[in-house]
C-alpha positions as CSV (number, residue, x, y, z in Angstrom):
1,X,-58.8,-43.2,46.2
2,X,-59.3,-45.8,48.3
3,X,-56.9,-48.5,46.2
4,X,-54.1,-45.7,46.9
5,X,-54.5,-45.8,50.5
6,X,-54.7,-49.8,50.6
7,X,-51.8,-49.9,48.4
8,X,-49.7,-47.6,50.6
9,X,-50.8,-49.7,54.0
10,X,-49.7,-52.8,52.2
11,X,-46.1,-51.0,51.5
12,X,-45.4,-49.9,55.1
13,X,-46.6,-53.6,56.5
14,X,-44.1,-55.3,54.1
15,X,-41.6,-52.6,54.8
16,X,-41.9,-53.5,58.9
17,X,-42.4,-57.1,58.0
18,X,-38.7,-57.0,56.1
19,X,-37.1,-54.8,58.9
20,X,-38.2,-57.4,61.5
21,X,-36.7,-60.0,59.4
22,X,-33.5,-58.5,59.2
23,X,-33.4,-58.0,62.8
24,X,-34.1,-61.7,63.6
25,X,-31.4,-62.7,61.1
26,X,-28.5,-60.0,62.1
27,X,-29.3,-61.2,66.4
28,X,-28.8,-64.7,64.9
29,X,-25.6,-64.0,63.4
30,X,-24.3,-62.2,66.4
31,X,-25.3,-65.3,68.7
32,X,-23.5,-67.6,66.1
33,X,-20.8,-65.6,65.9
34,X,-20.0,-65.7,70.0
35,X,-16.7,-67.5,71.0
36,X,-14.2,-68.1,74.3
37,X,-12.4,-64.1,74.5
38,X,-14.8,-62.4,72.7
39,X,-15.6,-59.3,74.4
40,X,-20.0,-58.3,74.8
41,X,-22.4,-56.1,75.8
42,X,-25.3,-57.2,77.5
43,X,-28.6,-55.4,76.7
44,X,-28.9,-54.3,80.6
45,X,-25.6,-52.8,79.5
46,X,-23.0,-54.9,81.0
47,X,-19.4,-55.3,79.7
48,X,-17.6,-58.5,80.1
49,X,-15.3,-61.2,78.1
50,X,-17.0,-64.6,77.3
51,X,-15.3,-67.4,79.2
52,X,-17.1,-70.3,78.2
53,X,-20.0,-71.0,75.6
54,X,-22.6,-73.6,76.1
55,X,-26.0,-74.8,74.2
56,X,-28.1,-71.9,75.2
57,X,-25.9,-69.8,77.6
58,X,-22.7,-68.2,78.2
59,X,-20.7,-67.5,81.1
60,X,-19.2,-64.0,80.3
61,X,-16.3,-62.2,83.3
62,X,-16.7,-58.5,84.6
63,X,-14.1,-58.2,86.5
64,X,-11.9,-60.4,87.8
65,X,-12.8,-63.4,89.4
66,X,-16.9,-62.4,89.2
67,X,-18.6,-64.7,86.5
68,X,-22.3,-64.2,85.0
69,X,-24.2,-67.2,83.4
70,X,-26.4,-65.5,81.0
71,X,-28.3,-66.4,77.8
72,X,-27.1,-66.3,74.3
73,X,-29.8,-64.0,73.5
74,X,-28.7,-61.2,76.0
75,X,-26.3,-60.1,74.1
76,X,-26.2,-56.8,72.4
77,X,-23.3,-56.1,70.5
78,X,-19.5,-57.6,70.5
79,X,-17.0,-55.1,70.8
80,X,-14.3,-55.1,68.4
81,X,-10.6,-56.0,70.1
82,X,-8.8,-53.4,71.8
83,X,-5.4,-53.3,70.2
84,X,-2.5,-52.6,73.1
């Protein structure tokens, strides 16, 4: 009885061991992924385009003329183009 309870906390730790890998890898690809026009969404849930890239930050545009510097790691998703 006991081995059966050991063997299921084992599964759920390398379950949420996997998941947290994932995550790691998908939020690198996203930062690698950021380029000049590319329109993001911070995680405090602000919308702008990315106007310059550097080493560890990014300076994105909210509205025009109003620039944020912000790090790579702030950013939540990319929002795919608007087509006009």
């Amino acid at each position: 009885m006991d081995f059966i309870l050991l063997a299921v906390l084992g599964a759920m730790i390398l379950l949420l061991v996997n998941q947290n890998r994932k995550r790691k890898r998908d939020a690198a690809n996203l930062v690698e992924t950021l380029e000049v026009g590319s329109h993001v969404i911070l995680h405090a849930g602000i919308k702008g385009k990315v106007v310059a890239v550097n080493d560890e930050d990014l300076d994105i545009e909210t509205t025009p003329g109003t620039k944020l510097k912000v790090l790579k790691q702030a950013v939540r998703a990319i929002q795919p183009a608007e087509e006009n």
